[in-house]
C-alpha positions as CSV (number, residue, x, y, z in Angstrom):
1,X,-107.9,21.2,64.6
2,X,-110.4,20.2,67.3
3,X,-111.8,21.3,70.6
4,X,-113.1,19.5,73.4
5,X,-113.9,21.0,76.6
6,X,-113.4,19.4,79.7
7,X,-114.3,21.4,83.2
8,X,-111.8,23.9,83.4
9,X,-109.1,22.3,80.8
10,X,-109.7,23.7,77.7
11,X,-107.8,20.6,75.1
12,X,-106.8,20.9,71.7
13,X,-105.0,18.2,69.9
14,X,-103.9,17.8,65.8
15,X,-102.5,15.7,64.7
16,X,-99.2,15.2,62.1
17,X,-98.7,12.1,59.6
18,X,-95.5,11.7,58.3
19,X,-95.4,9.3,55.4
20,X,-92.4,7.3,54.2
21,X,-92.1,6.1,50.6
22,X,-89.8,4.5,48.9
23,X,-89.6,4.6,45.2
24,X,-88.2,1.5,43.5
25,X,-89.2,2.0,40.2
26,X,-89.1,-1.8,38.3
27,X,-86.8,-3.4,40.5
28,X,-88.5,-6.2,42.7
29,X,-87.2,-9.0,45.1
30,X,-89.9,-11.7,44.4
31,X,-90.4,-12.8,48.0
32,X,-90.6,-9.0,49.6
33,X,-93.9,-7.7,50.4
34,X,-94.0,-5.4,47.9
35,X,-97.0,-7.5,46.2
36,X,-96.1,-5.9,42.6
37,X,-98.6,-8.0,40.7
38,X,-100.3,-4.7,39.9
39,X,-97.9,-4.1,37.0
40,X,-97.2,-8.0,36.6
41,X,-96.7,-7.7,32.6
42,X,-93.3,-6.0,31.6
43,X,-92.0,-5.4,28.8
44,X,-88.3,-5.7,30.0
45,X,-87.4,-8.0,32.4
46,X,-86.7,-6.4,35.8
47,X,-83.4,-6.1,38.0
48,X,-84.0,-8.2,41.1
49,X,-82.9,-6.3,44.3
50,X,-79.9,-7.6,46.2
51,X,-81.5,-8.2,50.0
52,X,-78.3,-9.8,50.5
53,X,-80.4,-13.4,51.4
54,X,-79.7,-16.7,50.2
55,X,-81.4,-18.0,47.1
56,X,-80.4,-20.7,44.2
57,X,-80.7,-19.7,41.1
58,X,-82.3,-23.1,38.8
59,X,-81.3,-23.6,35.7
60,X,-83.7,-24.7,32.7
61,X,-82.8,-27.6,31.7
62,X,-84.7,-28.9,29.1
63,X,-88.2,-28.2,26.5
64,X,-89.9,-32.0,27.4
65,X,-93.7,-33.5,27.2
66,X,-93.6,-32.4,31.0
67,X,-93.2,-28.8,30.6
68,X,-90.4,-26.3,30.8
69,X,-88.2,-28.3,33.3
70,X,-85.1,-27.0,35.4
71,X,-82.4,-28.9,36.5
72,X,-83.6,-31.4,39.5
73,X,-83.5,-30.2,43.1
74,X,-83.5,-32.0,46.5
75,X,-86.1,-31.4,48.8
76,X,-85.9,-31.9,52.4
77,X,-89.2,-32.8,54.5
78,X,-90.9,-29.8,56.6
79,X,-88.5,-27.1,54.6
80,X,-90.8,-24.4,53.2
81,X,-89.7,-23.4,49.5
82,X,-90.5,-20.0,48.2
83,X,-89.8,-20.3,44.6
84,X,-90.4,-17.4,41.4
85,X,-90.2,-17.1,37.8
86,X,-90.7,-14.5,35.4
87,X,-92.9,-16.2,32.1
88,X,-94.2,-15.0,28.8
89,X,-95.3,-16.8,25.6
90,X,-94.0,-17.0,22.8
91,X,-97.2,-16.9,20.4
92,X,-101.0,-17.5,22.4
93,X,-101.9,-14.1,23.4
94,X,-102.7,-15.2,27.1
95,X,-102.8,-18.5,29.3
96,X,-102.1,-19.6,33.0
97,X,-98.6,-21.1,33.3
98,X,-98.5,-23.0,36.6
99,X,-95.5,-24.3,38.3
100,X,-95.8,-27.6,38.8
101,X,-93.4,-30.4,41.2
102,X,-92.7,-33.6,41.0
103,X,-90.9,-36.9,41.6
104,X,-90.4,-40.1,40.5
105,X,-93.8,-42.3,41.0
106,X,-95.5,-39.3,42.7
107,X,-98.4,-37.3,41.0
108,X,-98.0,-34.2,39.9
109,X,-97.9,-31.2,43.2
110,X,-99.0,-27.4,42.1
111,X,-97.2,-24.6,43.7
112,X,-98.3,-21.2,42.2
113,X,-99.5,-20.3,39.0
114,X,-99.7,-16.8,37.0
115,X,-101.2,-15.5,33.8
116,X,-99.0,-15.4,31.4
117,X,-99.3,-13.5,28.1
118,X,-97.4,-12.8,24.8
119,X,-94.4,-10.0,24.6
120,X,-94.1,-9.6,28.1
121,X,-93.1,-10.4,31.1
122,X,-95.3,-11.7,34.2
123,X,-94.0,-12.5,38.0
124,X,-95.0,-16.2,39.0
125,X,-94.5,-16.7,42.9
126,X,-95.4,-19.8,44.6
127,X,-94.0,-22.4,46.4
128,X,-94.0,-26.2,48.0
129,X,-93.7,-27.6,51.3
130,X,-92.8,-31.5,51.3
131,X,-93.6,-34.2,53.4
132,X,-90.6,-36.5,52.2
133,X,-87.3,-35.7,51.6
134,X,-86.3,-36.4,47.9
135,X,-85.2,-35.3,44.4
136,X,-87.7,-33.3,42.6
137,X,-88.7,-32.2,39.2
138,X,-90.0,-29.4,38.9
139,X,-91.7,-27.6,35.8
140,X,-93.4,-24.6,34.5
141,X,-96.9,-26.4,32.2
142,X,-99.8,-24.4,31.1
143,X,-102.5,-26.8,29.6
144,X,-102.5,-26.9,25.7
145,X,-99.2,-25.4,24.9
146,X,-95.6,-26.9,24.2
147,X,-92.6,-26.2,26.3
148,X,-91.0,-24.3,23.3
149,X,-94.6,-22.0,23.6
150,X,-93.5,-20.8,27.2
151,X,-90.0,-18.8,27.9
152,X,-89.1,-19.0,31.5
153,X,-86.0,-16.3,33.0
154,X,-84.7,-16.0,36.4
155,X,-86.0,-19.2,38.0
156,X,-85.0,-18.6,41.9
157,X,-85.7,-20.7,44.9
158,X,-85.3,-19.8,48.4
159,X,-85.4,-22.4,51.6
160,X,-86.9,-21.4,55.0
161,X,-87.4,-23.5,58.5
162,X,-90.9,-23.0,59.7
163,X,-88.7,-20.8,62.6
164,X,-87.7,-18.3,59.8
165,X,-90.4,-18.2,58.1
166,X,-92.2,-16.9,61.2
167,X,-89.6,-14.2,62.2
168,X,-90.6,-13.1,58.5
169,X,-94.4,-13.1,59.4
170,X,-93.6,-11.0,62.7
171,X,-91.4,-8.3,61.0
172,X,-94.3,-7.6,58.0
173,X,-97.1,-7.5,60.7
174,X,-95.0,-4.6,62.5
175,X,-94.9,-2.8,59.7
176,X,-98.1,-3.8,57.8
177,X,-100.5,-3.9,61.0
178,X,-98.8,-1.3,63.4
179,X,-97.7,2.6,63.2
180,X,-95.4,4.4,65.7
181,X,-97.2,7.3,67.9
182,X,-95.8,10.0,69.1
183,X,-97.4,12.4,71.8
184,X,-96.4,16.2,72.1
185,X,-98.1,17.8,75.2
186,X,-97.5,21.3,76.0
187,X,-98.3,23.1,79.1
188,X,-98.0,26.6,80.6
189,X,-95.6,25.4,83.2
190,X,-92.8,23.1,84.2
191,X,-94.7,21.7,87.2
192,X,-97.7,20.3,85.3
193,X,-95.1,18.0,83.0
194,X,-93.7,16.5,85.5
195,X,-95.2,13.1,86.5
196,X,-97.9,13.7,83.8
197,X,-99.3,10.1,82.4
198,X,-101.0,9.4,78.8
199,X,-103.0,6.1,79.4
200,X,-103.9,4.5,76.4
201,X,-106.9,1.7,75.5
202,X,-107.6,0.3,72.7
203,X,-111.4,0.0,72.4
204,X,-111.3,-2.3,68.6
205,X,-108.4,-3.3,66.7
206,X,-108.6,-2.7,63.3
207,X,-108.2,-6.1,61.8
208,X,-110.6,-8.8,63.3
209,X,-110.3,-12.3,64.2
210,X,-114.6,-13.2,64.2
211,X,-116.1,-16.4,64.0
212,X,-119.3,-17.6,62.5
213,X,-122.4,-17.4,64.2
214,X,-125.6,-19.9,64.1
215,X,-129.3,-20.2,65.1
216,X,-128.5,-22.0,68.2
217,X,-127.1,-18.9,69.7
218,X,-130.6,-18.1,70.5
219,X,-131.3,-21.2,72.4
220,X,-128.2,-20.8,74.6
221,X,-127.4,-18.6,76.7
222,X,-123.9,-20.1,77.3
223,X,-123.0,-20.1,73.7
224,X,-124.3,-16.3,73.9
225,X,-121.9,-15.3,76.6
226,X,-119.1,-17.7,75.4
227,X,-119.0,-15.9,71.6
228,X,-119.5,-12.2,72.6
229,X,-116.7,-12.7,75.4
230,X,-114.4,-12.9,72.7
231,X,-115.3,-12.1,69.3
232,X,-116.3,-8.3,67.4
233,X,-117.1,-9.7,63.9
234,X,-119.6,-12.4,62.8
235,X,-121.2,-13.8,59.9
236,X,-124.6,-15.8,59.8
237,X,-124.5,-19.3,58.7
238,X,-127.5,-20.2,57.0
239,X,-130.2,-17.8,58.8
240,X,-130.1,-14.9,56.2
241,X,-130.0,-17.0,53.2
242,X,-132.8,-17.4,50.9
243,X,-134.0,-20.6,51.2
244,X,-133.9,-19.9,55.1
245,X,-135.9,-16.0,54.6
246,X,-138.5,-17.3,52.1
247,X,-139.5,-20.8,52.4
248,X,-142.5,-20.2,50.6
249,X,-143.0,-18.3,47.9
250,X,-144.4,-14.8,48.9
251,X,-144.1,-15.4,52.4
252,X,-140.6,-14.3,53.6
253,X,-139.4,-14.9,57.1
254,X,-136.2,-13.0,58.9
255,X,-137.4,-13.7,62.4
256,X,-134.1,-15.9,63.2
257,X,-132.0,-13.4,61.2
258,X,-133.5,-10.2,63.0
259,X,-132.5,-11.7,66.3
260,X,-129.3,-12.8,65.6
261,X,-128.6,-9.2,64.0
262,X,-130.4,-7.4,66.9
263,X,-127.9,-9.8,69.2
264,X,-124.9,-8.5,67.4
265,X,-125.4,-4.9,67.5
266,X,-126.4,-4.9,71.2
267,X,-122.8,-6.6,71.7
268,X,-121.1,-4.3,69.0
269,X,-120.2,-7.0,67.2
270,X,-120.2,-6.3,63.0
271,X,-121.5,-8.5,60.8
272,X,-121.0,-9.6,57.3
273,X,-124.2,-10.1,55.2
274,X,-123.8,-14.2,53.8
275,X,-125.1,-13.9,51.2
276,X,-127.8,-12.6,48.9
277,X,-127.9,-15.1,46.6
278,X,-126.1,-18.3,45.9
279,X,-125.6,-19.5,42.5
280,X,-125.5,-23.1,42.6
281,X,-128.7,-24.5,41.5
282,X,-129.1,-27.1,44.6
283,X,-129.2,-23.9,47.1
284,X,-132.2,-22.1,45.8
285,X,-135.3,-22.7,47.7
286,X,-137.3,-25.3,46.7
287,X,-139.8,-23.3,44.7
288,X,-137.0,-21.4,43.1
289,X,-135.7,-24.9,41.5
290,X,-139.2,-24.7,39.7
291,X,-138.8,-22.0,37.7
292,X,-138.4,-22.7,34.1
293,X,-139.6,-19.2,33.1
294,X,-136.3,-16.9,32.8
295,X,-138.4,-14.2,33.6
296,X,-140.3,-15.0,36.2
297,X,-137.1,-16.1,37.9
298,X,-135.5,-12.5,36.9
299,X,-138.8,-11.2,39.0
300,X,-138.1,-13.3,42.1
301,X,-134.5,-12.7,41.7
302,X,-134.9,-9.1,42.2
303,X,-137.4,-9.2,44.8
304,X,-134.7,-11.2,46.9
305,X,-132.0,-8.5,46.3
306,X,-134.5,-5.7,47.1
307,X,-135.8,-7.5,50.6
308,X,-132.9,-8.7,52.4
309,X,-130.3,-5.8,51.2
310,X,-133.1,-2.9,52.2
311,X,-133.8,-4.7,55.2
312,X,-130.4,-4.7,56.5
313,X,-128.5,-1.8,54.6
314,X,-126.4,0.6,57.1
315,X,-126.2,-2.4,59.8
316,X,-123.4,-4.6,57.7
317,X,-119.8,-4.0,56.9
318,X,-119.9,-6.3,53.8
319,X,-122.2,-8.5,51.7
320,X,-121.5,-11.7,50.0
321,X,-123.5,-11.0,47.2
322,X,-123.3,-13.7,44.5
323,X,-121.6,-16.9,46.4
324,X,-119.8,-19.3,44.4
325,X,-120.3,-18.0,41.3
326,X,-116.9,-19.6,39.4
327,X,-117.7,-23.1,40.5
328,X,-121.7,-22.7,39.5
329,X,-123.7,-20.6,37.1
330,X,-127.1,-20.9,37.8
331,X,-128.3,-17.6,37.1
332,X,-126.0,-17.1,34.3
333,X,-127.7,-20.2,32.6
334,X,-131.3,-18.8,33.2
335,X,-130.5,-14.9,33.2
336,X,-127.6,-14.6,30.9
337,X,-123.9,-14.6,30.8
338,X,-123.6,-11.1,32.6
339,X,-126.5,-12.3,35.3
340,X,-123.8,-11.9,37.9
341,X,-122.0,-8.2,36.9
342,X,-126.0,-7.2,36.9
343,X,-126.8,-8.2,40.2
344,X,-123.4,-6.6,41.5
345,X,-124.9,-3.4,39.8
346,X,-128.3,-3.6,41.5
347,X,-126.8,-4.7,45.1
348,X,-124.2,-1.4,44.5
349,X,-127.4,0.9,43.7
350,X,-128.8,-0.3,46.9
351,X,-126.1,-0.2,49.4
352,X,-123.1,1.7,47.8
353,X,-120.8,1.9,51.0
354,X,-119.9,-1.5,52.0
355,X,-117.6,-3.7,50.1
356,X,-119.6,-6.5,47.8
357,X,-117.8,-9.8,47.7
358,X,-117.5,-12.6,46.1
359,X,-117.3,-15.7,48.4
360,X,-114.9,-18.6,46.6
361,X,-113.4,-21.7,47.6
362,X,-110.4,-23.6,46.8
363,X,-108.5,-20.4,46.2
364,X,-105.9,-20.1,49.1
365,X,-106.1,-23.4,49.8
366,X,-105.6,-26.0,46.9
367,X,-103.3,-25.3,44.8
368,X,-104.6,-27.3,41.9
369,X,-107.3,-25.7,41.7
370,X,-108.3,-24.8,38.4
371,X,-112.3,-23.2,38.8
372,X,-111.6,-21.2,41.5
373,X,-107.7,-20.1,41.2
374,X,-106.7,-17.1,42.4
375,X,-106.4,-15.8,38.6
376,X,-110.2,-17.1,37.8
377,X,-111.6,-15.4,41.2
378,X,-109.2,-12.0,40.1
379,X,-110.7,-12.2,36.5
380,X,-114.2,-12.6,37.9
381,X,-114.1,-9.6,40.1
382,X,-112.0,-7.7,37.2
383,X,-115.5,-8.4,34.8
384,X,-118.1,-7.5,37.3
385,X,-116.2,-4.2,37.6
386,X,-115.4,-3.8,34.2
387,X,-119.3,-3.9,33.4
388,X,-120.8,-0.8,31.9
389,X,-121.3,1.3,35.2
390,X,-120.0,-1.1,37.6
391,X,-116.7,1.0,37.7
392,X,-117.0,2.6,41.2
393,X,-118.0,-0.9,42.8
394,X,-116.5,-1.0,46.4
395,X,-115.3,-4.7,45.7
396,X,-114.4,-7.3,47.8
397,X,-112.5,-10.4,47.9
398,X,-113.6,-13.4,49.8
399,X,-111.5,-16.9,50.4
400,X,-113.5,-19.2,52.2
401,X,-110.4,-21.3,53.1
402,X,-111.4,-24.6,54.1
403,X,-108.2,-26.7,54.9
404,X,-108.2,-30.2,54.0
405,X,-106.5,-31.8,57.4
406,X,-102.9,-32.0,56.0
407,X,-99.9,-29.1,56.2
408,X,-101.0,-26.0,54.2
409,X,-99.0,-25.2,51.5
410,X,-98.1,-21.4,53.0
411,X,-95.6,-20.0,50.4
412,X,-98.9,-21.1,47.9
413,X,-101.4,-19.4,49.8
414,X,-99.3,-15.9,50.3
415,X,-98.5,-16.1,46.0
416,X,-102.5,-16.8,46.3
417,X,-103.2,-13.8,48.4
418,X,-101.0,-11.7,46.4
419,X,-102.8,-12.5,43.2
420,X,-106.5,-11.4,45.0
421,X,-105.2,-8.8,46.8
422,X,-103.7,-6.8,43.4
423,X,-106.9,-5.4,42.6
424,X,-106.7,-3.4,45.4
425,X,-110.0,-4.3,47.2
426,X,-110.2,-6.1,50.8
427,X,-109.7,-9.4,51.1
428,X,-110.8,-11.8,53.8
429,X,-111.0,-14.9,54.5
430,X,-114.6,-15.8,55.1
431,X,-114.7,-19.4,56.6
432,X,-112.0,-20.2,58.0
433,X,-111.9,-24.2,59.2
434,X,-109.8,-27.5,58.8
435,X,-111.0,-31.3,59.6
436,X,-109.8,-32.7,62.8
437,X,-106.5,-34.2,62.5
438,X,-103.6,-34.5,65.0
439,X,-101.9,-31.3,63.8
440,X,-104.9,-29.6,63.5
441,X,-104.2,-26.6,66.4
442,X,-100.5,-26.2,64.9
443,X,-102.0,-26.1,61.1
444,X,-104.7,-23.6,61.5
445,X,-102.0,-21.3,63.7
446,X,-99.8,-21.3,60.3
447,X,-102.8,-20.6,58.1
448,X,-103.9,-17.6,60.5
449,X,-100.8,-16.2,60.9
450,X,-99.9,-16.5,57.1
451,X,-103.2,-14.4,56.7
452,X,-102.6,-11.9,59.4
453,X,-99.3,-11.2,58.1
454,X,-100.4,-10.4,54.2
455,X,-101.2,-6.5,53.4
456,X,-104.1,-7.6,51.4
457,X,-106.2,-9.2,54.5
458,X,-108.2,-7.1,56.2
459,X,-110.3,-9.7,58.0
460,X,-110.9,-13.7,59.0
461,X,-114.1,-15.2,59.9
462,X,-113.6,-18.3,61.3
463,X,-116.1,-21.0,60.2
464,X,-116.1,-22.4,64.3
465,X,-117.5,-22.6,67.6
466,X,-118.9,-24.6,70.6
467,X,-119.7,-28.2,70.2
468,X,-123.3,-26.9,71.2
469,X,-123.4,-25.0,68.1
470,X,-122.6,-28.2,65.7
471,X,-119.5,-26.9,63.6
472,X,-117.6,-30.3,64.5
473,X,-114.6,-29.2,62.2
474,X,-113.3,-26.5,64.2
475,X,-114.3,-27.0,67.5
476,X,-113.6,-24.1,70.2
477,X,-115.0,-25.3,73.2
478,X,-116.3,-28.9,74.8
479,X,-120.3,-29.3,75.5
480,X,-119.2,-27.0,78.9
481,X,-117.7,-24.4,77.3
482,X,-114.1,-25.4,78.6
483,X,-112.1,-24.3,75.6
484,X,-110.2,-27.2,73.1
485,X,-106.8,-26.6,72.2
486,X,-108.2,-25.1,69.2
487,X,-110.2,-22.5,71.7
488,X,-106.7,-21.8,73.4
489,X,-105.0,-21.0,70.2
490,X,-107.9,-18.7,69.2
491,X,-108.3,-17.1,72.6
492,X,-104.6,-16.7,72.0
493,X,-104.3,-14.9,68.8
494,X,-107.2,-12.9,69.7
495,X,-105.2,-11.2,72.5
496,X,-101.9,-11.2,70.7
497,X,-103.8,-9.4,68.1
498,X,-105.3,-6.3,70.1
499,X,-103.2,-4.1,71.9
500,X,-102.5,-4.2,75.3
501,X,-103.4,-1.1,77.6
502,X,-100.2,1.0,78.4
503,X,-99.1,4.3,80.1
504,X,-97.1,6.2,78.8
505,X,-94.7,9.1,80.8
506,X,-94.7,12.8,79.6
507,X,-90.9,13.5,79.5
508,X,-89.4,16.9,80.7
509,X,-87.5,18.9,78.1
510,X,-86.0,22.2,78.1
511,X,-88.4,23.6,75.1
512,X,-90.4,26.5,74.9
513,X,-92.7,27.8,73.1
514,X,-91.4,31.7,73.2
515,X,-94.7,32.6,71.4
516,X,-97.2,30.8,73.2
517,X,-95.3,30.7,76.2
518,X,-95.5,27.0,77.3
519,X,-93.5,24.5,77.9
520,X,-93.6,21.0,76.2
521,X,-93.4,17.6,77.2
522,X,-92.8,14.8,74.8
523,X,-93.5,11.0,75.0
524,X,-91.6,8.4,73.6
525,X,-92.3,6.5,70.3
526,X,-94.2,3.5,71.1
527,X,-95.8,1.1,68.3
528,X,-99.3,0.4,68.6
529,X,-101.6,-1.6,66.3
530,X,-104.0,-0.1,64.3
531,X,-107.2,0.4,65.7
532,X,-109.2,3.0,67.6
533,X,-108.1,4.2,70.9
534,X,-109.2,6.1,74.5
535,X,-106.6,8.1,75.3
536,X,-106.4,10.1,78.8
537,X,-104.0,12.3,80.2
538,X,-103.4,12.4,83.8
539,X,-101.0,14.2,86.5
540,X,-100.9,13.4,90.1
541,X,-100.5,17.3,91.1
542,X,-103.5,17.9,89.0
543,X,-106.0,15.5,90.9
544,X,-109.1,17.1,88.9
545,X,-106.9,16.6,85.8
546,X,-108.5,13.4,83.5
547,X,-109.1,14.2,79.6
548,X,-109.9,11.6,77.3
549,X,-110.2,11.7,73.7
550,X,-110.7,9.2,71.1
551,X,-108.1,8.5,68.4
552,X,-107.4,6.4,65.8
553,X,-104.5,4.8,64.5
554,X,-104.3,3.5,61.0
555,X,-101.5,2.7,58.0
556,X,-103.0,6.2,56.3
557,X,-101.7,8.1,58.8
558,X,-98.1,7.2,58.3
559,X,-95.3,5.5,59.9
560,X,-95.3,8.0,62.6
561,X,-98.1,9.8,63.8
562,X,-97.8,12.7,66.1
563,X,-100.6,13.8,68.6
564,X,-100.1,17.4,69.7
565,X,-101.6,17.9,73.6
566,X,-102.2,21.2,74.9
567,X,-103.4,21.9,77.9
568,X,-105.1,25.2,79.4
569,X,-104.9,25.3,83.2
């Protein structure tokens, strides 16, 4: 319980979380939101829960040089198809099985892929959508092994419009991004409930939309006031990044980076460290490429880590700590095979209470990915952790997501999000952006929306902004800062994403509080997003009456969260 005095009110509020749960124990519908890939090997294979919805159940049809094949289904263009499988092997101890579609004269399309292991049971969700209507093979291959190696149950596919697929979206982000509130106000007589008003404001949503941020928001002042009009989370291009700090050897350099940090802060906007160190050889600064001495680059290397993550420790919500480290293994070829897991270790030691990321590409986005899967990027987190006293690591999951300009394969990027999201740790999407192409506005709405709408994503950076700027991707606004169409849809979700102010009336009951001797008002339920708030009470007998108080509403406090109110008059 907590005080705050205000003139001659005297204002107490608690407040009560009442959590619902629901116990399923191993039965699992394999396109719910239940995200069960945290116990994704099972010895017995599951009962599926009965939803009631539509799904065809695929046959296998045959063992073949393709892979395990089920009988042929017909595809229709701009249909999205969810489909899942449960896989084991039959004798390697552990491999990626991948579902795989395709038809006749066509290359080979990935839609999902999961690792598979022997004697049990593991949930592969994916999916496809098609830009031709036509018969389709599809198959179940891992690379190396025989269609007899891989045992494939409960094969089920399920067909939505792009219409139902987005009522799905919207029903999981009022439950995953939303709790119901609840206020309980009592007073010390009827009069003073009557008429009384709870305002509420949401001052920052939990879950960001932010956009990348470069140098030449110095030079402008337009591109100054055009990004902090809009956006509350940022990460630095290039201006924090080695070669950009220390040019020189020994002489290091954050002037850019200490006035685009000073610029956030005095605009509240958080920012995401990008990035300590980058291992891919061609990224080092020049001098660093010189090196040939392990230890002399171990020196430098820990130098680096020290500098920029002391310098800036306390003022960032996340680093990117080792970028890129499953497509390129510079340091792991000059410091070891565990170069990476160390530096994790050392970056932890020196700021322990943001999340540490890894920053991939080609995880959500191409399915045929085989460096950076979801499964390699889960595996590589999985061994940093793992690493003798790495286990308390506050981990974190980034997905750069750059969309080739085509339609994103959105039941593959939620099976990909489910696979990075079931360690647990946050997962964002880090740099967000898509060539230009006709669709390109309509095509980056899916991909945001898929995002917002998947438990595991706690933020999207967009990699985006004014033509001034030079991202020429995704362009927000025109060389006068009139937004693009890709500027409206942003400016868009940005508002659809953060609540909306609201007042909310202080109903009348007859209740009282024998003991205390009050009476008590209620308000109705109403369903805000999570976020902080500024809540004030008002009543238009009481003109002197106006207390505020902060509170915040979050998915730990329940599905419905009741704020108690009394008031002393």
């Amino acid at each position: 319980m907590k005080s705050f005095n205000n003139g001659a009110f005297h204002f107490v509020f608690f407040l009560i979380s009442i959590l619902l749960f629901l116990d399923t124990g191993l039965c699992m519908h394999p396109f719910s939101y239940d995200h069960s890939l945290k116990s994704e090997c099972l010895m017995e294979l599951p009962q599926t829960i009965n939803t009631g919805e539509v799904f065809q159940e695929l046959k296998i049809k045959e063992n073949g040089r393709n892979g395990k094949a089920v009988e042929r289904v017909n595809l229709q263009k701009g249909i999205i198809y969810s489909i899942s499988a449960w896989v084991k092997l039959r004798n390697e101890k552990e491999r990626a099985v991948r579902i795989t579609l395709r038809r006749k004269n066509v290359r080979y399309v990935d839609g999902g892929q999961v690792m598979a292991k022997k004697g049990c049971w593991s949930l592969l969700k994916g999916g496809f959508i098609v830009n031709v209507s036509a018969p389709v093979d599809i198959s179940f291959k891992s690379d190396g092994l025989t269609a007899a190696e891989i045992n494939v149950q409960n094969v089920r596919l399920q067909r939505f419009n792009k219409t139902q697929w987005r009522l799905q979206q919207d029903q999981v982000i009022g439950k995953i991004r939303k709790s119901k509130v609840r206020f309980q106000v009592s007073f010390q007589n009827k009069s003073r409930v009557e008429g009384s008003l709870i305002s509420i404001n949401q001052i920052r949503p939990s879950f960001l939309l932010g956009c990348a941020m470069n140098y030449r928001i110095l030079e402008s002042d337009s591109y100054r006031e055009w990004f902090v009009s809009r956006f509350r989370l940022t990460s630095f291009t290039n201006e924090m990044k080695w070669y950009t700090t220390e040019e020189v050897r020994g002489q290091e350099n954050y002037t850019m980076a200490d006035a685009m940090m000073q610029l956030a802060e005095e605009n509240k906007v958080l920012v995401k460290g990008h990035t300590v160190l980058w291992d891919d050889k061609k990224w080092q600064p020049i001098w660093v490429k010189s090196i040939t001495d392990p230890e002399d680059l171990r020196n430098v290397t820990l130098n680096r880590i020290n500098s920029v993550m002391k310098r800036y420790k306390g003022r960032l919500i996340g680093w990117d700590v080792m970028n890129e480290n499953l497509h390129y293994n510079y340091y792991e070829d000059m410091l070891g095979k565990n170069a990476s897991a160390m530096i994790y270790s050392l970056a932890s030691k020196i700021d322990p209470d943001v999340p540490l990321f890894i920053n991939e590409y080609n995880t959500v986005e191409y399915a045929k990915e085989g460096v950076g899967s979801p499964i390699n990027v889960k595996n590589k987190m999985e061994e940093i952790v793992s690493y003798p006293g790495n286990m308390n690591i506050k981990g974190g999951i980034g997905a750069q997501a750059h969309f080739v300009p085509a339609q994103p394969n959105l039941p593959y990027m939620r099976s990909a999000l489910d696979t990075l999201g079931s360690l647990g740790f946050p997962v964002w999407l880090t740099e967000v952006d898509m060539p230009k192409c006709p669709e390109q506005v309509k095509y980056m709405e899916e991909v945001l929306r898929e995002a917002y709408s998947h438990p595991a994503v706690q933020g999207i950076i967009l990699y985006a902004g004014p033509e001034m700027s030079g991202f020429n991707k995704l362009t927000l606004a025109d060389k006068d800062f009139n937004n693009t169409e890709a500027g409206d849809l942003i400016d868009k979700l940005l508002q659809e994403w953060q609540q909306e102010p609201a007042q909310i009336p202080v109903t009348y009951h007859e209740h009282n509080d024998e003991e205390e001797d009050r009476i008590i008002g209620f308000s109705p339920e109403v369903s805000l997003l999570h976020g902080h708030y500024t809540v004030t009470v008002t009543n238009p007998w009481m003109k002197n009456l106006s207390t505020s108080f902060s509170l915040e509403v979050t998915k730990e406090t329940g599905h419905l969260q009741v704020v108690h109110l009394e008031l002393d008059v």
